[in-house]
C-alpha positions in Angstrom: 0.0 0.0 0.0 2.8 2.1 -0.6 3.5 2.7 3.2 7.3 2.5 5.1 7.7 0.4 7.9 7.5 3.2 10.6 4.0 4.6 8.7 2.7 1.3 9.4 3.8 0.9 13.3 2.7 4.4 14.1 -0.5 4.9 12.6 -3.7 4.6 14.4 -5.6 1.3 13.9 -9.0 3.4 12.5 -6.6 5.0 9.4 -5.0 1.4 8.6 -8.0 -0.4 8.3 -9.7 2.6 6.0 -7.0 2.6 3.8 -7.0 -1.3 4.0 -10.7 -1.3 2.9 -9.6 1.8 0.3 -7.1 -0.6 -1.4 -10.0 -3.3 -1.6 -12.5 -1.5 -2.8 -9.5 -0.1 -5.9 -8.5 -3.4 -6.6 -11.6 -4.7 -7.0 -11.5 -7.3 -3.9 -14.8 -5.2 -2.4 -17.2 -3.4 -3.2 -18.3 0.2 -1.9 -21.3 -0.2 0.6 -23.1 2.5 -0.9 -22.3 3.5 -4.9 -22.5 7.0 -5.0 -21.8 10.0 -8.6 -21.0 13.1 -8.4 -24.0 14.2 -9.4 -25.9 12.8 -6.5 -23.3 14.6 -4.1 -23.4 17.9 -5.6 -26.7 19.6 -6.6 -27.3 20.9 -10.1 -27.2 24.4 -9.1 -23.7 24.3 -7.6 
């Protein structure tokens, strides 16, 4: 995941396991909860 030896040891638990489920959900391995596009975020007058 592109992270040193000391990024792993000292990051909090919560970040590793979202950028754990992040690297899933990129290679393909899972799939997001909830799909979501930008246009469903943003409204059409923004």
């Amino acid at each position: 995941m592109g992270m040193t030896p000391d990024d792993f040891w000292f990051c909090p638990l919560g970040l590793f396991l979202d950028l754990w489920e992040c690297h899933k959900q990129y290679t393909g391995v899972a799939k997001p909860k909830v799909e979501l596009f930008i246009d469903e975020v943003l409204t059409s007058g923004v």
